[in-house]
VEXKOLVEX-875203 format. One record per residue (C-alpha): residue in one letter; x, y, z. Coordinates in nm, 2 decimals, padded with zeros to 4 digits. Each point is the difference from the previous one (the first is absolute). Layout:
// VEXKOLVEX-875203
+----+--------+--------+--------+
! aa !   east !  north !     up !
+----+--------+--------+--------+
!  A !      X !      Y !      Z !
...
+----+--------+--------+--------+
***
This chain:
// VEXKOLVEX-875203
+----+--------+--------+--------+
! aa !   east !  north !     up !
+----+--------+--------+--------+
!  X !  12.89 !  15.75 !  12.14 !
!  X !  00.10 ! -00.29 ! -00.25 !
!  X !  00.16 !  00.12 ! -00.33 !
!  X ! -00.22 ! -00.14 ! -00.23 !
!  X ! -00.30 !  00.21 !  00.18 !
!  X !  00.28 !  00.34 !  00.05 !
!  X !  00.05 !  00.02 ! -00.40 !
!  X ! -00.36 ! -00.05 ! -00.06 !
!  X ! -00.05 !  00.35 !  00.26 !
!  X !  00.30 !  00.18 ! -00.19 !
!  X ! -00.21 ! -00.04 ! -00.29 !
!  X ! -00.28 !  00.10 !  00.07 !
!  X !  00.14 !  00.35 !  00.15 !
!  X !  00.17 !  00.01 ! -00.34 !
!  X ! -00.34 ! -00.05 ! -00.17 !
!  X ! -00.17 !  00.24 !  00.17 !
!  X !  00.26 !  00.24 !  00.08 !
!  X !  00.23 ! -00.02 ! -00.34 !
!  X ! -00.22 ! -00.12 ! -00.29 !
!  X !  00.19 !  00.18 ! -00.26 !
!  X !  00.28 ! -00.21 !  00.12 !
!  X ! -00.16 ! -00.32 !  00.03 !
!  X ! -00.09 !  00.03 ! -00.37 !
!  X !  00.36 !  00.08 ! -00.07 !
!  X !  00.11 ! -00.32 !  00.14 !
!  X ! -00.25 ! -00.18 ! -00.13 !
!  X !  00.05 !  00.15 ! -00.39 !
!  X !  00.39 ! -00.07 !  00.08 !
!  X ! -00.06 ! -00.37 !  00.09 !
!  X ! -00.25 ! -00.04 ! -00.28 !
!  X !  00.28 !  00.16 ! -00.23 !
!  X !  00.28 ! -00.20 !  00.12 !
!  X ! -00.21 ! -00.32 ! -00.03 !
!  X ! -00.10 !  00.09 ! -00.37 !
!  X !  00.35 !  00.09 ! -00.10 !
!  X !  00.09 ! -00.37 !  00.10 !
!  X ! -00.30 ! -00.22 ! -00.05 !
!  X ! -00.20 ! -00.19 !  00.23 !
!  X !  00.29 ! -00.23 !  00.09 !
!  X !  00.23 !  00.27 !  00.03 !
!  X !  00.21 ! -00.11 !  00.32 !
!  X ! -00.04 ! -00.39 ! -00.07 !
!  X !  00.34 ! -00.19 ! -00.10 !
!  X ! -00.02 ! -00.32 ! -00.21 !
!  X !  00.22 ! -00.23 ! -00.06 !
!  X ! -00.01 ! -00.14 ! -00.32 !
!  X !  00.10 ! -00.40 ! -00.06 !
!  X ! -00.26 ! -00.04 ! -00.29 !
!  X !  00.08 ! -00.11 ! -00.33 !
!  X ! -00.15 !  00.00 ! -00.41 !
!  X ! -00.36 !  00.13 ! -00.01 !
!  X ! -00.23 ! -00.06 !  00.28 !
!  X !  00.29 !  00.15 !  00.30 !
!  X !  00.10 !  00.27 ! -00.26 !
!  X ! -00.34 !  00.08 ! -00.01 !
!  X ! -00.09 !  00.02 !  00.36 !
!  X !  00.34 !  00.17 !  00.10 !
!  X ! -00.03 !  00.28 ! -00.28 !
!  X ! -00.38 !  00.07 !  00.14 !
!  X !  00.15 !  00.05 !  00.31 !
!  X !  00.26 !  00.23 ! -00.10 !
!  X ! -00.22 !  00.20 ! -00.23 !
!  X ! -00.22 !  00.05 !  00.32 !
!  X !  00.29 !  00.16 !  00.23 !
!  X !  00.15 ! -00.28 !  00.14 !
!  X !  00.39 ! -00.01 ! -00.01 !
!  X !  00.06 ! -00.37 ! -00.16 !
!  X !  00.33 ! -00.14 ! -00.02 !
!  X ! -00.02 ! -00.24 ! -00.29 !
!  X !  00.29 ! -00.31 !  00.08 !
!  X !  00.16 ! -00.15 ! -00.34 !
!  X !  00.22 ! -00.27 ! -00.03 !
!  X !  00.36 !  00.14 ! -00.09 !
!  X !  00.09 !  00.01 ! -00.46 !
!  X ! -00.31 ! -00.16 ! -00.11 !
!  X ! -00.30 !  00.23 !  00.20 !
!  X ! -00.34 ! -00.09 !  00.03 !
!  X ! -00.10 ! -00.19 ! -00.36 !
!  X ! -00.24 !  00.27 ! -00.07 !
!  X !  00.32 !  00.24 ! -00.10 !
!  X !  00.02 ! -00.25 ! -00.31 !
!  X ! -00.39 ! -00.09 ! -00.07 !
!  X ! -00.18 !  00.17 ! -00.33 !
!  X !  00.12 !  00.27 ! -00.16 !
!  X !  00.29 !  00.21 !  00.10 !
!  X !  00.12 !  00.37 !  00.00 !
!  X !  00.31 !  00.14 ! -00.18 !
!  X !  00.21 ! -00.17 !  00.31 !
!  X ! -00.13 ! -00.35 ! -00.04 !
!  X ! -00.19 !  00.03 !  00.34 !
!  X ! -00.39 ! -00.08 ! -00.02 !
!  X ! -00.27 !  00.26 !  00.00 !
!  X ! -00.20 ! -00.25 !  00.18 !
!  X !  00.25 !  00.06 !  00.22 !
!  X !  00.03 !  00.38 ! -00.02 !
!  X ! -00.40 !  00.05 !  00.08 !
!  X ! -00.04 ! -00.29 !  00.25 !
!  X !  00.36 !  00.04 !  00.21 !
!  X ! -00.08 !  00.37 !  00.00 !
!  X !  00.02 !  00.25 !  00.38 !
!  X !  00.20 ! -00.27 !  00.14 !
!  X !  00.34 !  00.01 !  00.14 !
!  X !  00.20 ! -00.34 ! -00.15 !
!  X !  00.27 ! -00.18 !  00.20 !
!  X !  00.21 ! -00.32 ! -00.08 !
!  X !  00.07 ! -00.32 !  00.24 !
!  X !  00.01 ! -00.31 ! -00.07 !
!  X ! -00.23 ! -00.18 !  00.25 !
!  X !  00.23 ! -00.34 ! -00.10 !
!  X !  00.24 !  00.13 !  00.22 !
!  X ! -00.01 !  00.03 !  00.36 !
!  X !  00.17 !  00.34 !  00.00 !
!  X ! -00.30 !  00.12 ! -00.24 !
!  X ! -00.26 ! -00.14 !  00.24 !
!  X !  00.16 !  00.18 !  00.31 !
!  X ! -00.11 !  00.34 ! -00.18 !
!  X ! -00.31 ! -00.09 ! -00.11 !
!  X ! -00.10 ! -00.09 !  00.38 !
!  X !  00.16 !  00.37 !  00.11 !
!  X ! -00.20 !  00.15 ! -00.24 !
!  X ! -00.28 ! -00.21 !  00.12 !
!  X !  00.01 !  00.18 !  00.33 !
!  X ! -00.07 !  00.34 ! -00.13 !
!  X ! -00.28 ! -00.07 ! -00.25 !
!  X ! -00.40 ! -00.05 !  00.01 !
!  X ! -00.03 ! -00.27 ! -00.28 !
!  X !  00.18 ! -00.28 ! -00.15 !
!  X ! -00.13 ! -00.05 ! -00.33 !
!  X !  00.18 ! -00.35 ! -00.18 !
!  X ! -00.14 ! -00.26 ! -00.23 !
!  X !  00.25 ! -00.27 !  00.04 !
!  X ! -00.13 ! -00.38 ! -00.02 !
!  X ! -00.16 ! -00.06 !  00.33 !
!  X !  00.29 ! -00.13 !  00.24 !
!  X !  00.29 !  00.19 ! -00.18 !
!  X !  00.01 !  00.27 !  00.27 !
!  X ! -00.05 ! -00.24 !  00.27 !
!  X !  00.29 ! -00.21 ! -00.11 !
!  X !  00.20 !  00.35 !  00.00 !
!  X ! -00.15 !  00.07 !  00.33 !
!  X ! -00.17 !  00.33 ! -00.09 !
!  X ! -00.36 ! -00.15 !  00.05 !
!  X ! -00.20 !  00.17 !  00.15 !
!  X !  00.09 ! -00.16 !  00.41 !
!  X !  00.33 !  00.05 ! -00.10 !
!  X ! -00.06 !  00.43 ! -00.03 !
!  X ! -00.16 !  00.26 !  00.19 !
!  X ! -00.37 ! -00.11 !  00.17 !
!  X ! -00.14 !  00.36 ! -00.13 !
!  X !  00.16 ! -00.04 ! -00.37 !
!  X ! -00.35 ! -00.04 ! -00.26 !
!  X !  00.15 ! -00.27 ! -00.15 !
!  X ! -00.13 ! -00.04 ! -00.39 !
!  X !  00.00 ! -00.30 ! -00.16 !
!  X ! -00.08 ! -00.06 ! -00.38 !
!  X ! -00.02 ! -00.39 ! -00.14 !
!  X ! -00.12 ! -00.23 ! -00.26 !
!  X ! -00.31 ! -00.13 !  00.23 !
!  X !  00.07 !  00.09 !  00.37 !
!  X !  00.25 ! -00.04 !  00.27 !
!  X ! -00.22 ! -00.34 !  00.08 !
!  X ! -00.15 ! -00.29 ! -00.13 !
!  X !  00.09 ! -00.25 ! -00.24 !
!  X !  00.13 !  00.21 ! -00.30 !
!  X !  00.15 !  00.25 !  00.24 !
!  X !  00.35 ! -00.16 ! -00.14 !
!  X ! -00.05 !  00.10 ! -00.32 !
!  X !  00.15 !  00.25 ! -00.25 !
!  X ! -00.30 !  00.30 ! -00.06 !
!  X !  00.03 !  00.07 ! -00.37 !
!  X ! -00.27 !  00.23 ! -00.11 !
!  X ! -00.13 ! -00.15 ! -00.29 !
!  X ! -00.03 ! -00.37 !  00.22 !
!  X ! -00.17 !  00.14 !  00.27 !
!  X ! -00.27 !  00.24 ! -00.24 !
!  X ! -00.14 ! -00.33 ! -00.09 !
!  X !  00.06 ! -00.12 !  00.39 !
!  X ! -00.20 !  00.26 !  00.06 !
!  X ! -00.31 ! -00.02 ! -00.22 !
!  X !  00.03 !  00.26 ! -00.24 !
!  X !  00.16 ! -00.14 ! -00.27 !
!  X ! -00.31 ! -00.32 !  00.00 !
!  X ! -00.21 !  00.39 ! -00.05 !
!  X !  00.17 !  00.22 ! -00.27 !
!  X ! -00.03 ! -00.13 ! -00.39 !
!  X ! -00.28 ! -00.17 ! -00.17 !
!  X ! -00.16 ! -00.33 !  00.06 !
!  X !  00.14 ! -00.18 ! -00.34 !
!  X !  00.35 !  00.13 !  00.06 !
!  X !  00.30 ! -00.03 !  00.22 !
!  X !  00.01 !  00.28 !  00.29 !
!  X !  00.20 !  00.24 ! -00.07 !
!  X !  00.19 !  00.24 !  00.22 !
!  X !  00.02 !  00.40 !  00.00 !
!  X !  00.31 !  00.10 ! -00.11 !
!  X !  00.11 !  00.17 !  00.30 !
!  X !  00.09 ! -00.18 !  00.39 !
!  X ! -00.29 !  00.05 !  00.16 !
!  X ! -00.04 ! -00.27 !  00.27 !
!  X !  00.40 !  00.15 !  00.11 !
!  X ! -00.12 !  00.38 ! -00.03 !
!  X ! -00.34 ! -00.13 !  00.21 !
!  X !  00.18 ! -00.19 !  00.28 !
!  X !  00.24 !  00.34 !  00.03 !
!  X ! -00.34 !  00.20 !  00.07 !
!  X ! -00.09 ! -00.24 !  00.26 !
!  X !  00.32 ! -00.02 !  00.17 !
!  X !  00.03 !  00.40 !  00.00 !
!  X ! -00.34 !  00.08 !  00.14 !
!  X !  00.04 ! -00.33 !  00.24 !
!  X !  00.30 !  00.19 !  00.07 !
!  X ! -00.17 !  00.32 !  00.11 !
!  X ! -00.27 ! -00.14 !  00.16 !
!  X !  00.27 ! -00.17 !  00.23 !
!  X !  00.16 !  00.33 !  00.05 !
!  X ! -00.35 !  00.13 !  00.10 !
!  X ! -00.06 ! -00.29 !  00.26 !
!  X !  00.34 !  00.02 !  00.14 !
!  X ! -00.05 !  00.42 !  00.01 !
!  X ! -00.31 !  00.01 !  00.20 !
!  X !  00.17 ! -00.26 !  00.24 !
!  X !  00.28 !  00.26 !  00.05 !
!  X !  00.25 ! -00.31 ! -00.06 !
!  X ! -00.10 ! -00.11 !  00.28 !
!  X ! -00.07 ! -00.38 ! -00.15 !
!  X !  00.20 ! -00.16 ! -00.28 !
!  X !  00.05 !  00.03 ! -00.34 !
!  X ! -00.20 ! -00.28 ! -00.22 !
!  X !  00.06 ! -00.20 ! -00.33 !
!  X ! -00.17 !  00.15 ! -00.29 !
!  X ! -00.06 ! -00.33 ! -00.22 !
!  X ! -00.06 !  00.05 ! -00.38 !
!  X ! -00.02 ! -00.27 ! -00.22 !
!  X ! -00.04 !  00.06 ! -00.42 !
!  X ! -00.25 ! -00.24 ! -00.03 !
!  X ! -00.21 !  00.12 !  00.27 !
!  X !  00.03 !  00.31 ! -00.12 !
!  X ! -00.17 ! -00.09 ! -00.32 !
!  X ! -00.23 ! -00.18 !  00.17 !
!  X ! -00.13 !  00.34 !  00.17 !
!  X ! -00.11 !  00.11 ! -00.35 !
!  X ! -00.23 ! -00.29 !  00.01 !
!  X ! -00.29 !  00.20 !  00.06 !
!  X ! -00.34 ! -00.23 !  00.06 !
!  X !  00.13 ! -00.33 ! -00.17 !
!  X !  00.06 ! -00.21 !  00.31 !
!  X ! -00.36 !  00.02 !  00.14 !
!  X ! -00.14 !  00.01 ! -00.32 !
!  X !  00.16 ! -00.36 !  00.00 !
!  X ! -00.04 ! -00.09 !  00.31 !
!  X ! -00.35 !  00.08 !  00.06 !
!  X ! -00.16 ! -00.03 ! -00.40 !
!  X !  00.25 ! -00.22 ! -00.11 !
!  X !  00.08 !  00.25 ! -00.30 !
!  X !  00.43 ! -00.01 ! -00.07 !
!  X ! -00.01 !  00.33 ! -00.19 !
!  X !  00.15 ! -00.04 ! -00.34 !
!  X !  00.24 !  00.20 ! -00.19 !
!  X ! -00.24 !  00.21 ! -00.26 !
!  X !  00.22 !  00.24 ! -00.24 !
!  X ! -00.07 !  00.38 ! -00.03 !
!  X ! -00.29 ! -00.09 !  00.25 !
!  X ! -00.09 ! -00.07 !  00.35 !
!  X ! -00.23 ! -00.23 !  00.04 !
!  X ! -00.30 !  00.03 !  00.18 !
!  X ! -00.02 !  00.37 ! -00.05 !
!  X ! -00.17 !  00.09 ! -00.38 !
!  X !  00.11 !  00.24 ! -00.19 !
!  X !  00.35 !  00.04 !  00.12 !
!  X !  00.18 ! -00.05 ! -00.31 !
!  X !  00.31 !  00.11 ! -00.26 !
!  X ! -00.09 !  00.09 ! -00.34 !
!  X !  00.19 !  00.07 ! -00.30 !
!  X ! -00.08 !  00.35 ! -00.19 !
!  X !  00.01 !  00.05 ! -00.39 !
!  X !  00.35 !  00.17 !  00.03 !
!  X !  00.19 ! -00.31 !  00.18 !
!  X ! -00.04 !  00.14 !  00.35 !
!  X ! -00.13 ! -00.16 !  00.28 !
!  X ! -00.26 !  00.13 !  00.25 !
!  X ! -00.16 ! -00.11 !  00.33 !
!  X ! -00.39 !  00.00 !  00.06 !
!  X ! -00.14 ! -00.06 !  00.35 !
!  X ! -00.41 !  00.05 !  00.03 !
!  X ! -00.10 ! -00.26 !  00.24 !
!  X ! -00.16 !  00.23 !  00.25 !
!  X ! -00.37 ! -00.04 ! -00.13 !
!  X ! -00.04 !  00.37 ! -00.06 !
!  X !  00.35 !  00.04 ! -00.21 !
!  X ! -00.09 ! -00.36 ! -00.19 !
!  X ! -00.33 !  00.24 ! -00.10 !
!  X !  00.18 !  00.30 ! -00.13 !
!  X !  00.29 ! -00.20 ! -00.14 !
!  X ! -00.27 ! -00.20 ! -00.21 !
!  X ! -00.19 !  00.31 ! -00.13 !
!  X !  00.32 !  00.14 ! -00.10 !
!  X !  00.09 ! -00.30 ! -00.23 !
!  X ! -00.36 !  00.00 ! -00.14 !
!  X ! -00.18 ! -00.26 !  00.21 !
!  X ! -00.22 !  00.14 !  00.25 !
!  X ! -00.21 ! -00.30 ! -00.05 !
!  X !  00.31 ! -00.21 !  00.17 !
!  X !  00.00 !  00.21 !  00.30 !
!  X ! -00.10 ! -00.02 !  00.36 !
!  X ! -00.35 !  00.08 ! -00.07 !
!  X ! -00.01 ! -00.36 ! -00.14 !
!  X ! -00.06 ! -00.24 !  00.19 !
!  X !  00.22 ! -00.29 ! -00.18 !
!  X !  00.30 !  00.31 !  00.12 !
!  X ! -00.14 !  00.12 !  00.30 !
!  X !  00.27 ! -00.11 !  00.23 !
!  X !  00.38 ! -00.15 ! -00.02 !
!  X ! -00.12 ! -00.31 !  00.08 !
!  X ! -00.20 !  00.02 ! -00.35 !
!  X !  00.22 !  00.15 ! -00.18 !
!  X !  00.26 ! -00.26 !  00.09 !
!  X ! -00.23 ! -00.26 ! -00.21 !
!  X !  00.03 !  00.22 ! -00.32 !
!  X !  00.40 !  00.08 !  00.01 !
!  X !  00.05 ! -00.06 ! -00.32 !
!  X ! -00.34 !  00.14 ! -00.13 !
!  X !  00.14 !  00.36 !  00.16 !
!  X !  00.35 ! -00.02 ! -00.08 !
!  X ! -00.06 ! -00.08 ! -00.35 !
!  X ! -00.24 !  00.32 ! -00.05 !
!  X !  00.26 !  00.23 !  00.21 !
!  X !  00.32 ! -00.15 ! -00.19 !
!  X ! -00.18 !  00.08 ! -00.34 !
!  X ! -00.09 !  00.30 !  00.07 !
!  X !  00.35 !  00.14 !  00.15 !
!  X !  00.16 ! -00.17 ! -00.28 !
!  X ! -00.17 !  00.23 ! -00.23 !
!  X !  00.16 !  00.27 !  00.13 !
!  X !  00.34 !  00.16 !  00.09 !
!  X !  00.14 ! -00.01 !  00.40 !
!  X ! -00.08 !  00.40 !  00.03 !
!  X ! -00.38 !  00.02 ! -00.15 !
!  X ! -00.06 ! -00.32 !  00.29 !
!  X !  00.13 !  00.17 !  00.23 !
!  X ! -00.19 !  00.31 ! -00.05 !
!  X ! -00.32 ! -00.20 ! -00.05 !
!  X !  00.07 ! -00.20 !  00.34 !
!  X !  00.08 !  00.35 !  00.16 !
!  X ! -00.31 !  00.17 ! -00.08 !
!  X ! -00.17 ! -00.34 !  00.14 !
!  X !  00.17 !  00.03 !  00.32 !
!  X !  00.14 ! -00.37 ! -00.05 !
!  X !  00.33 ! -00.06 !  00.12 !
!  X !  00.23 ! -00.08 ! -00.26 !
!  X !  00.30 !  00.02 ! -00.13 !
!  X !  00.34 ! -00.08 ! -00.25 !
!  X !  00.27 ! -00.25 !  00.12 !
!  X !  00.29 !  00.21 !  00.01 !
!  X !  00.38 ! -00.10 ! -00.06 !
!  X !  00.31 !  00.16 !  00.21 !
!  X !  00.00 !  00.24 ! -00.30 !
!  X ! -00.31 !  00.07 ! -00.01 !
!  X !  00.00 !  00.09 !  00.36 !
!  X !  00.29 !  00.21 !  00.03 !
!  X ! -00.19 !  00.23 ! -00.24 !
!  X ! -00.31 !  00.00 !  00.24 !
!  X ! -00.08 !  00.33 !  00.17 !
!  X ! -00.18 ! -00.17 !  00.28 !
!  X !  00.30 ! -00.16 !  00.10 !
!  X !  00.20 !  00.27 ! -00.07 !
!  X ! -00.23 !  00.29 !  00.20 !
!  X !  00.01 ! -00.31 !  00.32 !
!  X !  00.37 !  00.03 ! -00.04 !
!  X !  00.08 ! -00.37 ! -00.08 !
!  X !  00.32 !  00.07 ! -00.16 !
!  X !  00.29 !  00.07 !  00.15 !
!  X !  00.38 !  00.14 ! -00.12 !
!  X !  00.29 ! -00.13 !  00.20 !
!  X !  00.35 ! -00.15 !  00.01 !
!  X !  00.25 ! -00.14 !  00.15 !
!  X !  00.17 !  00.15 !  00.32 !
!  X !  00.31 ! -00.06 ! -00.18 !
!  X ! -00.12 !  00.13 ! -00.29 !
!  X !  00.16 ! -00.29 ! -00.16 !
!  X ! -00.31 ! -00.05 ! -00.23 !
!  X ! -00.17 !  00.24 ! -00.20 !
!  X ! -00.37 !  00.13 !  00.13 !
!  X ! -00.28 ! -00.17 ! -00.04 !
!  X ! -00.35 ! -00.04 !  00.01 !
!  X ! -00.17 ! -00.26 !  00.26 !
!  X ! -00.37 ! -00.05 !  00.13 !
!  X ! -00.10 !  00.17 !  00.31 !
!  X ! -00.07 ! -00.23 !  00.26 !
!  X ! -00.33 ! -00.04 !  00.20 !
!  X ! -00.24 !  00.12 !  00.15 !
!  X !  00.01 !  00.38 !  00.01 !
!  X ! -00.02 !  00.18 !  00.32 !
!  X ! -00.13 !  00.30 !  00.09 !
!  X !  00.23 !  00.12 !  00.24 !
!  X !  00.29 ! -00.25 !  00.01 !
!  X !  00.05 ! -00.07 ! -00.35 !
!  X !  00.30 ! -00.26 ! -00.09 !
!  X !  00.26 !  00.12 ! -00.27 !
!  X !  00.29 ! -00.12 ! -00.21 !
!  X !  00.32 !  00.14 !  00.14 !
!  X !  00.26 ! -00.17 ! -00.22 !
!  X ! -00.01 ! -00.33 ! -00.22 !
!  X !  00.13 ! -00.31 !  00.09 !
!  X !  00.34 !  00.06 !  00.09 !
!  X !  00.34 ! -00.16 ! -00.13 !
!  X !  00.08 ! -00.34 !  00.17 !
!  X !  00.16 !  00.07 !  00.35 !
!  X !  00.01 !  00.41 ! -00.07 !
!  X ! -00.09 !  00.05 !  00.38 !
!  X !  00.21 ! -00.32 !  00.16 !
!  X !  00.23 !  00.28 !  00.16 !
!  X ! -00.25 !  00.26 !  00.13 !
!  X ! -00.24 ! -00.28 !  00.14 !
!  X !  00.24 ! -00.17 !  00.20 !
!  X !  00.19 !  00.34 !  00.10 !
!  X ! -00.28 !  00.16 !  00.09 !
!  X ! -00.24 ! -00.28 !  00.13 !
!  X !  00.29 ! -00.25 !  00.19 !
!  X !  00.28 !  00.28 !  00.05 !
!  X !  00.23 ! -00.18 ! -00.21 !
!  X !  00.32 !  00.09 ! -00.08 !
!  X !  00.13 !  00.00 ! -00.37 !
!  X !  00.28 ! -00.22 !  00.11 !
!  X ! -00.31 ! -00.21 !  00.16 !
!  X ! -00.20 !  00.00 ! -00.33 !
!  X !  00.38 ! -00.09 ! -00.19 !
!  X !  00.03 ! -00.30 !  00.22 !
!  X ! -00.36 ! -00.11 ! -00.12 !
!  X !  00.09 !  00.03 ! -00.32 !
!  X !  00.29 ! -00.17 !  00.02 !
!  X ! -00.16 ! -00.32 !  00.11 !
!  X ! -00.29 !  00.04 ! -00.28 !
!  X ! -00.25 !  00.10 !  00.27 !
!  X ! -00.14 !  00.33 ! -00.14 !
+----+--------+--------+--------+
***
């Protein structure tokens, strides 16, 4: 009798013989699974750098993996230094996004430096790095030069190919690479940016669940094939968000414009400003909400039932007709009365709400989108950083510690991980290597 087929027969005597103890190892895995996160067990080795690698290395860690984070040695990764900082200089960009991760030093300039990072190689799942493509080839620690079964994840500017594969991937040059600046602002205007990174924080999302999904692939192959290249590029990234525009181009001819607080195409989707200074969100394009959302303001004679209104289509021939009776009438009133008003109507709305305004929240607050933490060092006082996303039912993520103190695990990594010596880790010093 093959294995395989011998522990399928063991349990199935267990099942029918010893439920009570099936379901205890069942509750124990589930419990030792959920105590660790889905990628409990999974080792990544951290290369990444600034935003879009901190980002996809620190979703990884707060999902159970054990992440190594490599810096270079005195200076750290530049996000220790970005924004604002704690009461020991070091970011709390730093402190939420470098968070559950274990943080080395080497310096991958030096051969010495390089000759760990391939060791460590050996033992881990993932390579996360976001170097200019060719920088780790030139070290040798591309990908043909490590493990066949490593997931090896790459974060870049525009790719690992084509023509603009050589260049520098700056978030704010590849945003408008990518489309989305050309979308967001108004029509007589400049575009304008958020004020946050979001084509970096978007190409870490798509490098972590490439990641995964490789991790999946290679699992249900039981390693049996290679590892593969996980290829995320910041302006492809944006260009994901795209939604419909490219065969509304291609196949009407239509390059979708930026349009404001609106969307085009989809009427009444709007921002409006109340009589107290706040600003509140109105969507009533279905044909049944545009109804209510038009008796509520007082014109039942603009709704549905008539026929210049009927459908989105029409309505998109009187925009300014039905944003010019909605904005009066909001602006007539204060943010909560609206609110109330559009509640009763069953028409989704809502206020646009700053960090403040949502820490005070209590639906973020009841979904538990706030978390307390520090340091492992306790180096920095405890603070408060965003939960990170999505929730699970039975695995959840967590925070375990903020981002650590530059090199605060350099000793225990390479001790516990390589089997090094401290006289071994001296020598590395010594030469500037870690």
């Amino acid at each position: 009798m093959r294995v395989p087929r011998l522990y399928k027969e063991i349990l199935r005597i267990q099942s029918a013989h010893f439920p009570a103890l099936v379901r205890l190892q069942h509750t124990a895995a589930e419990q030792d699974a959920a105590s660790g996160g889905p990628l409990h067990g999974i080792k990544v080795l951290d290369v990444g750098q600034v935003v879009a690698g901190n980002f996809c290395g620190a979703l990884l860690a707060y999902f159970g993996a054990d992440v190594i984070k490599v810096e270079p040695p005195n200076r750290g990764d530049a996000l220790r230094s970005l924004r604002m900082t704690d009461s020991t200089g070091t970011s709390l960009w730093w402190r939420s996004y470098g968070r559950n991760r274990r943080c080395i030093t080497l310096d991958l300039h030096k051969e010495e430096g390089r000759d760990v990072l391939r060791r460590l190689s050996d033992r881990a799942d993932v390579l996360v790095e976001n170097f200019r493509p060719g920088v780790m080839e030139k070290w040798g620690l591309g990908p043909k030069d490590l493990k066949d079964t490593l997931i090896y994840t790459r974060i870049s500017g525009y790719g690992q190919t084509g023509p603009k594969a050589h260049l520098a991937g700056y978030a704010s040059v590849c945003e408008a690479y990518g489309g989305i600046r050309h979308l967001n602002g108004y029509l007589d205007r400049p575009p304008v940016r958020p004020n946050i990174s979001l084509g970096d924080t978007l190409t870490g999302l798509h490098a972590a669940f490439g990641a995964v999904m490789a991790l999946l692939h290679r699992q249900r192959h039981h390693l049996k094939i290679p590892g593969q290249v996980v290829d995320a590029a910041i302006s492809e990234s944006v260009f994901n968000m795209l939604e419909g525009c490219v065969p509304e181009f291609t196949e009407q001819g239509y390059d979708r414009p930026p349009s404001g607080s609106t969307i085009s195409g989809v009427v009444p989707s709007a921002t409006f400003q109340t009589k107290d200074g706040r600003y509140v969100i109105i969507g009533g394009n279905g044909d049944s909400i545009y109804m209510r959302l038009m008796t509520a303001v007082g014109r039942p004679d603009m709704g549905s039932s008539n026929p210049l209104y009927k459908s989105n289509s029409d309505r998109c021939k009187h925009e300014k007709e039905i944003y010019a009776v909605i904005g009066e009438w909001v602006e007539e009133r204060d943010l909560e009365e609206v609110l109330r008003v559009m509640g009763e109507a069953r028409v989704p709305s809502g206020p646009i709400l700053s960090t403040a305004d949502i820490l005070k929240e209590e639906q973020y607050q009841v979904r538990g989108m706030f978390e307390q933490t520090a340091p492992p060092a306790k180096a920095g006082p405890t603070i408060t950083v965003p939960a990170m996303l999505p929730l699970l039912s039975r695995t959840p993520g967590a925070t375990k510690w903020a981002g650590p103190e530059l090199g605060e695990h350099t000793d225990e990594v390479l001790r516990e991980e390589l089997g090094m010596s401290p006289e071994d880790i001296q020598e590395l010093r010594a030469c500037g290597a870690a």
